[in-house]
C-alpha positions as a Markdown table, in Angstrom:
| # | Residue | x | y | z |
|---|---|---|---|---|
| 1 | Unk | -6.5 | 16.5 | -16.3 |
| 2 | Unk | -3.9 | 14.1 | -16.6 |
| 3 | Unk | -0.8 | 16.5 | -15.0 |
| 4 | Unk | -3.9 | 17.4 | -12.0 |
| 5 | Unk | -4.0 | 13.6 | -11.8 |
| 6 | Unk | -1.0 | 12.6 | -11.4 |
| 7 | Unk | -0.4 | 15.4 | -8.7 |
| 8 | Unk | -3.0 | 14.3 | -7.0 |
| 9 | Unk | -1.6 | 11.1 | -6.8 |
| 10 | Unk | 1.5 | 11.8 | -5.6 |
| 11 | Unk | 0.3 | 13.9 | -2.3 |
| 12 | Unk | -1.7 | 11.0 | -1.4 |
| 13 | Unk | 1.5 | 9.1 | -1.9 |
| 14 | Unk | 3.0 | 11.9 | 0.6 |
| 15 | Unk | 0.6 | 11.4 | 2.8 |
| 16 | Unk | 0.6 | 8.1 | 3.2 |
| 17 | Unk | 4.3 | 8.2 | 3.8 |
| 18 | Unk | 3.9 | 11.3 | 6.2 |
| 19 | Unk | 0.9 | 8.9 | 8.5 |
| 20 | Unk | 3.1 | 5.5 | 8.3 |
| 21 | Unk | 6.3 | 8.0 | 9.8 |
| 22 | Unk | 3.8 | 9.7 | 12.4 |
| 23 | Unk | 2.7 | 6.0 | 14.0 |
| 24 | Unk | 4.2 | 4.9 | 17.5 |
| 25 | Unk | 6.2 | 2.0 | 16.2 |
| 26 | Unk | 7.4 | 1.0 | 19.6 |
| 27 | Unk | 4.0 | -0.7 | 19.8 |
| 28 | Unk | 3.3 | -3.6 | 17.5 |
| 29 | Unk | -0.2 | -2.5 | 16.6 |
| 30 | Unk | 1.5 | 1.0 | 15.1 |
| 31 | Unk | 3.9 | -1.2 | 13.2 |
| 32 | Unk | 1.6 | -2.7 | 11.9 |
| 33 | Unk | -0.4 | 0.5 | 10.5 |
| 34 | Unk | 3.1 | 2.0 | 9.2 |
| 35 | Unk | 3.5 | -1.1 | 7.4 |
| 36 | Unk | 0.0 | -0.5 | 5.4 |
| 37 | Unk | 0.7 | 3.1 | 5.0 |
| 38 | Unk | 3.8 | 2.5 | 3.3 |
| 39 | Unk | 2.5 | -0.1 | 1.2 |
| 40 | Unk | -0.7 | 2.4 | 0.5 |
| 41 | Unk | 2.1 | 5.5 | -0.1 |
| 42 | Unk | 4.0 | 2.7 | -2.5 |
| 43 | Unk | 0.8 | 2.1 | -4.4 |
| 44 | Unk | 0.1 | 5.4 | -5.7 |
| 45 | Unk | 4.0 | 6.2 | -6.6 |
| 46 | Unk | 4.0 | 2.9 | -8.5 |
| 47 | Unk | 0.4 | 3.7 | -10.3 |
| 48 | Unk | 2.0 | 7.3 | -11.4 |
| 49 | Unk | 5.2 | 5.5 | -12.6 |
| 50 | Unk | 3.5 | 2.9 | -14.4 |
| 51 | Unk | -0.1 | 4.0 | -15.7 |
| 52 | Unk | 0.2 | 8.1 | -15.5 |
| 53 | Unk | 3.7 | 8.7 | -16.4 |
| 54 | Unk | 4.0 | 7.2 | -20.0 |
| 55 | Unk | 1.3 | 9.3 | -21.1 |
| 56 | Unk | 2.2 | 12.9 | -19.7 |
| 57 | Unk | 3.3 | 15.3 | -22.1 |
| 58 | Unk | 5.8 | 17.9 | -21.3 |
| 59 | Unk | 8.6 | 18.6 | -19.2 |
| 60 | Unk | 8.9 | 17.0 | -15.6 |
| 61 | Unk | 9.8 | 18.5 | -12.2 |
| 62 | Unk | 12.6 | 15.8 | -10.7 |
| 63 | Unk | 10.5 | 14.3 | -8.2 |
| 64 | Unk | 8.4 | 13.2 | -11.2 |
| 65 | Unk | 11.0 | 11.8 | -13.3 |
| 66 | Unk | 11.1 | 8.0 | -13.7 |
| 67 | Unk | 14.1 | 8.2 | -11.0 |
| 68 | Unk | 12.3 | 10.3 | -8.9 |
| 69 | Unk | 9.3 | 8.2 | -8.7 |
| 70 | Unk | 11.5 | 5.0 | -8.6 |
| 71 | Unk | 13.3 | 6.8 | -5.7 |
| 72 | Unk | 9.9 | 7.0 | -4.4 |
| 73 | Unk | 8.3 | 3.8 | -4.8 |
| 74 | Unk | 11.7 | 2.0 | -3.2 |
| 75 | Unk | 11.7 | 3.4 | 0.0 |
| 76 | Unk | 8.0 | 3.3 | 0.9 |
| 77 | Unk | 8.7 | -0.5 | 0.0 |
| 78 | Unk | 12.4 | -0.6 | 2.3 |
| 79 | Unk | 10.0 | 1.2 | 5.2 |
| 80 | Unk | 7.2 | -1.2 | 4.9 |
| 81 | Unk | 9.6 | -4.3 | 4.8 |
| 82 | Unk | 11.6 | -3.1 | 7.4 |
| 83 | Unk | 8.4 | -2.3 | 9.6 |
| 84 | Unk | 7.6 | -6.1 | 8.5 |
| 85 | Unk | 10.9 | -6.9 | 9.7 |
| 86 | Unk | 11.0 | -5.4 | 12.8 |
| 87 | Unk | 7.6 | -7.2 | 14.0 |
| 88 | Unk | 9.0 | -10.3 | 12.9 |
| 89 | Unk | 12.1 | -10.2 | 15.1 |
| 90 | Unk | 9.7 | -9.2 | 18.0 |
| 91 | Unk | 7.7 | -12.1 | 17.5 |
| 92 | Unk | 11.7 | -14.5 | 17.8 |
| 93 | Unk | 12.5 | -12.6 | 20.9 |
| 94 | Unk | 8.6 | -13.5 | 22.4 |
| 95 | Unk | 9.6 | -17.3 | 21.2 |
| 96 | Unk | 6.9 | -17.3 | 18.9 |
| 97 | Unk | 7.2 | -19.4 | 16.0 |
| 98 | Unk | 9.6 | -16.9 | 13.6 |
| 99 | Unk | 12.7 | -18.6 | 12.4 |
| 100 | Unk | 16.1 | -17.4 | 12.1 |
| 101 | Unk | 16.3 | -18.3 | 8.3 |
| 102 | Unk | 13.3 | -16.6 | 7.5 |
| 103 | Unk | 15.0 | -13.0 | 9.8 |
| 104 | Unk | 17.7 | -12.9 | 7.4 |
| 105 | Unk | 15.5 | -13.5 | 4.1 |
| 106 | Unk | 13.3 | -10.5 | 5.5 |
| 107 | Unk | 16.4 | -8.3 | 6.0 |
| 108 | Unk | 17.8 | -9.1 | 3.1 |
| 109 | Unk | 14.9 | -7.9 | 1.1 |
| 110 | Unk | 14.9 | -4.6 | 3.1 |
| 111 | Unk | 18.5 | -4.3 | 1.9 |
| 112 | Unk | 17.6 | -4.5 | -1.8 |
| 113 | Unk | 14.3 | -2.2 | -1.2 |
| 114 | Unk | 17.7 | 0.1 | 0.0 |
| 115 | Unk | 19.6 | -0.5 | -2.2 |
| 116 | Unk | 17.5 | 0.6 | -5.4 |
| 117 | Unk | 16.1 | 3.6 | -3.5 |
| 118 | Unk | 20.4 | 4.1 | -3.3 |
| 119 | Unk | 20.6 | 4.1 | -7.2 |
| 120 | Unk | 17.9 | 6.1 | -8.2 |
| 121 | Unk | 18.8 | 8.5 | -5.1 |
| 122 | Unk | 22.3 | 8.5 | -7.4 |
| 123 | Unk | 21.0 | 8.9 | -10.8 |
| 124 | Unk | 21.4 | 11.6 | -12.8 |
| 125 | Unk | 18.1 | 12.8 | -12.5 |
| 126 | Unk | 18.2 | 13.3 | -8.9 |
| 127 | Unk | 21.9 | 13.4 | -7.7 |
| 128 | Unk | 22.2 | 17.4 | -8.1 |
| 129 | Unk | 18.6 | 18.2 | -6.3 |
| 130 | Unk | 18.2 | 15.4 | -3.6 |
| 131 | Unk | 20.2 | 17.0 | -0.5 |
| 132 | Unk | 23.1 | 14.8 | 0.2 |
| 133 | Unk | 21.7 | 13.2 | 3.8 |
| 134 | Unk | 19.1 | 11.0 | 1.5 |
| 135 | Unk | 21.6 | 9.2 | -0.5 |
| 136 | Unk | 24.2 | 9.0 | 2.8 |
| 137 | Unk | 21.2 | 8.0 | 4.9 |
| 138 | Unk | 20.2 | 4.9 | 2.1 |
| 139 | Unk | 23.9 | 4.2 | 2.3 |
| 140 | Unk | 23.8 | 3.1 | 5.3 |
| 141 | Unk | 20.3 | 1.3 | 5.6 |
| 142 | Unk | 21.8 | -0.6 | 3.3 |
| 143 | Unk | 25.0 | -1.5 | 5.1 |
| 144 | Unk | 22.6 | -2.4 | 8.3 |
| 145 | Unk | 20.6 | -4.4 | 6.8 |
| 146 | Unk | 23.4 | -6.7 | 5.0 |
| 147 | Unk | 24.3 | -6.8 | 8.7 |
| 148 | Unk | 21.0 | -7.9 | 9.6 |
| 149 | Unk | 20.8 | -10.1 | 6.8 |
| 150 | Unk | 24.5 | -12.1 | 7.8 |
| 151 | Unk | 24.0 | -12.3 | 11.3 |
| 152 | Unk | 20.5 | -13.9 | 11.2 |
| 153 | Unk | 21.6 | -16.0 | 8.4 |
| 154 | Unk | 24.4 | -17.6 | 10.9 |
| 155 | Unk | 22.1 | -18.0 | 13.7 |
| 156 | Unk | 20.4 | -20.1 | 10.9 |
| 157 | Unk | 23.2 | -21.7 | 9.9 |
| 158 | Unk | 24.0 | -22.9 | 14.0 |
| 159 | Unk | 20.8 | -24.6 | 14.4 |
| 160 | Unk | 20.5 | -26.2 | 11.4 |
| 161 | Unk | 24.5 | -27.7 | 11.7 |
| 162 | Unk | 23.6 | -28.7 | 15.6 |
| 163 | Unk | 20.6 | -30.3 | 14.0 |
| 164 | Unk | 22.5 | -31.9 | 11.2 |
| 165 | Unk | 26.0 | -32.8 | 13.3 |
| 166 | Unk | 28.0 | -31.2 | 10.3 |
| 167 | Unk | 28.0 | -27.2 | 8.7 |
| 168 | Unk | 29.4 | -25.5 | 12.2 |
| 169 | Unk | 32.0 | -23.4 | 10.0 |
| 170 | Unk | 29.5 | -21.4 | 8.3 |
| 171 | Unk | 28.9 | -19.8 | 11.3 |
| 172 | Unk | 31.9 | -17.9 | 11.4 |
| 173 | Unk | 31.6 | -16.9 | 7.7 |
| 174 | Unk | 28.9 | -14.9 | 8.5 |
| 175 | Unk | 30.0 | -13.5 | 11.5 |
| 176 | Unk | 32.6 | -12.0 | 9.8 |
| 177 | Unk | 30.4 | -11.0 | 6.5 |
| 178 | Unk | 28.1 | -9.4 | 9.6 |
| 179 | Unk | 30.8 | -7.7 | 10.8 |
| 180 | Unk | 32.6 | -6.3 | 8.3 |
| 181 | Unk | 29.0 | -4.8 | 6.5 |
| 182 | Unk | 28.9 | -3.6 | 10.3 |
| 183 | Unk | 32.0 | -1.8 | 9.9 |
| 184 | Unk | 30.4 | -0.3 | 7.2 |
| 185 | Unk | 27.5 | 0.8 | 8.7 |
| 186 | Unk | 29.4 | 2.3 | 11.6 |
| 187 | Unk | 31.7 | 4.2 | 9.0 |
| 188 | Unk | 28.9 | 5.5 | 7.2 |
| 189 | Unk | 26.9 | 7.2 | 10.7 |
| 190 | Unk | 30.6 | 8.5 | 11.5 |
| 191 | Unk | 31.5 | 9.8 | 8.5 |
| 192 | Unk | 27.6 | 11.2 | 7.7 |
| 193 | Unk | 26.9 | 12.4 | 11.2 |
| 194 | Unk | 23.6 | 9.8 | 12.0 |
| 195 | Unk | 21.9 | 10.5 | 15.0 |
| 196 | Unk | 22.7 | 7.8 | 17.7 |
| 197 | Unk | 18.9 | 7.0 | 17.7 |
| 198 | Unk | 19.5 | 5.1 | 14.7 |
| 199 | Unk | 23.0 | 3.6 | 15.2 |
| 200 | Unk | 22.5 | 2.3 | 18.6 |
| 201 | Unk | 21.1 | -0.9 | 17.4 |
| 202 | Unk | 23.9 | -1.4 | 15.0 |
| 203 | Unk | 26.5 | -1.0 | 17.8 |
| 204 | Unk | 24.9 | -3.2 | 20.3 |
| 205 | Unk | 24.3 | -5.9 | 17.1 |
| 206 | Unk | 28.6 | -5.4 | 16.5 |
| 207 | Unk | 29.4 | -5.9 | 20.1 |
| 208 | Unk | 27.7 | -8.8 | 20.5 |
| 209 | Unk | 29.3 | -10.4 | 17.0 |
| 210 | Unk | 32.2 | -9.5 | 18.0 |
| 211 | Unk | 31.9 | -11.2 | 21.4 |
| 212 | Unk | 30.7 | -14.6 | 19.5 |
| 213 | Unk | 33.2 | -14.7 | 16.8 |
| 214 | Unk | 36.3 | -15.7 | 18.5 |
| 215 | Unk | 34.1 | -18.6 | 20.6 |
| 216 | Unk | 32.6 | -19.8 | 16.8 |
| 217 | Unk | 36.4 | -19.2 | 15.9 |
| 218 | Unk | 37.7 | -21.8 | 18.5 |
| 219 | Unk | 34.8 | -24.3 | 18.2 |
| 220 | Unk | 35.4 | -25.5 | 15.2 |
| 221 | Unk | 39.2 | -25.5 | 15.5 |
| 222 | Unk | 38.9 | -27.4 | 18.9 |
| 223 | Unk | 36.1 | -29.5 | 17.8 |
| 224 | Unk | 34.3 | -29.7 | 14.4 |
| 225 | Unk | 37.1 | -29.5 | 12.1 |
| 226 | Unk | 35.3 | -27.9 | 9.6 |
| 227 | Unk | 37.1 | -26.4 | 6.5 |
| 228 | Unk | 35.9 | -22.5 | 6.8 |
| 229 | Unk | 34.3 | -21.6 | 3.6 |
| 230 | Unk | 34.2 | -18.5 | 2.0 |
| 231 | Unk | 30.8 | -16.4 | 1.2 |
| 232 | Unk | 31.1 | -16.9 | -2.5 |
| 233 | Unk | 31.1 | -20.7 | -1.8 |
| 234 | Unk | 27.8 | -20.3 | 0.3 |
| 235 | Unk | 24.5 | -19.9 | -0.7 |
| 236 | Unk | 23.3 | -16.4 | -1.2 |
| 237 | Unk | 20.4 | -15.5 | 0.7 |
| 238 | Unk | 16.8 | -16.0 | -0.9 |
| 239 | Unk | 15.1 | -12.4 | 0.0 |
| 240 | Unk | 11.5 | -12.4 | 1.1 |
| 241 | Unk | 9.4 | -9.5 | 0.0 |
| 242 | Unk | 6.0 | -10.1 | 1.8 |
| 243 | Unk | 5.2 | -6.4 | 1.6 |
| 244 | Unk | 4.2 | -4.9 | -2.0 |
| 245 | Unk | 2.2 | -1.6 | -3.4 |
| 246 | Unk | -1.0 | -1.3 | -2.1 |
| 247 | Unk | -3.2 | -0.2 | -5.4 |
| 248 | Unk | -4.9 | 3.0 | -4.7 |
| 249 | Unk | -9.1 | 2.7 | -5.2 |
| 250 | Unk | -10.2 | 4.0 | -8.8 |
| 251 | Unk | -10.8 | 7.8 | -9.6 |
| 252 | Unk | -14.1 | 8.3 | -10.4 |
């Protein structure tokens, strides 16, 4: 009964994951239900790698293989944060109260949500059955949200030095740490033939650093004097994980 189980388990997981894809995300209402359907697909992946798994007997197919199941669990937690995300910055744009600091702590976490799903995508376990476009598509994710992450942070980082009268020169560290992780995104699509559909934001994002960089640049040569420091001197960002495994109701 257990094996039955934990199948079981897993195509709710899979169907979760398959209703949070099929919602209209352009409207903030299907957002919002992706979001809980990824949390809900996260919750059974998470209660097979925790509770079920230890106690199975036997061989494993990959897909239920503590990597494949941590592979699992990660990216219904990166699409659910990254749904999270996206409603956020929608929310800034509207000028309702969402600030810029708390932008790049939610794209930050979506990167690391990424970024495990990236290792586990890697591991030996799964690196000779996953087809290639999961572990090139992750790569990138990741690479767009440390773009995310940057460029949100140095909006931050504007305010608070116009607030303060002093800080202007962390500004342009970001910008640059945006841009280069952009560069890396862009590499990535180019290199792993993404569809346009999902660079287009990253492009627009670049263009618009790039166009803001050489002003930053100039400003505090011209005027704030600031000594430009460099990432590793500036705070990392705090990630913010609002989104978690949904348990799934008891089997009775």
């Amino acid at each position: 009964w257990l094996f039955e189980r934990v199948c079981l388990e897993f195509n709710l997981g899979a169907l979760e994951s398959a209703a949070g894809a099929g919602e209209d995300r352009r409207e903030d209402e299907g957002l919002k239900k992706s979001c809980k359907h990824f949390q809900a697909a996260a919750g059974h992946f998470e209660l097979i790698k925790s509770e079920l798994l230890p106690g199975l007997k036997g061989p494993v197919t990959p897909d239920l293989t503590p990597s494949g199941l941590q592979l699992a669990l990660q990216l219904m937690l990166a699409q659910a944060q990254h749904c999270y995300f996206e409603l956020a910055k929608r929310k800034h744009a509207a000028g309702q109260p969402m600030k810029p600091g708390v932008l790049a702590r939610l794209a930050a976490q979506a990167g690391l949500f990424f970024a495990a799903a990236l290792e586990a995508a890697r591991s030996s376990a799964m690196a000779n059955v996953l087809d290639k476009s999961w572990p090139q598509h992750l790569e990138f994710q990741v690479a767009v949200f440390d773009l995310a992450a940057q460029h949100w942070q140095g909006v931050h980082a504007l305010e608070a030095a116009t607030q303060r009268g002093r800080g202007y020169a962390e500004e342009v560290t970001r910008l640059k740490a945006a841009l280069e992780a952009g560069a890396k995104a862009q590499a990535a699509a180019k290199q792993h033939s993404i569809s346009q559909a999902l660079t287009a934001g990253v492009d627009d994002l670049v263009a618009k650093l790039q166009s803001r960089l050489p002003e930053a640049i100039q400003d505090n040569r011209t005027i704030y004097l600031e000594v430009e420091p460099s990432l590793e001197d500036l705070p990392p960002i705090a990630p913010l994980a609002p989104v978690k495994p949904t348990p799934p109701a008891p089997v009775t």
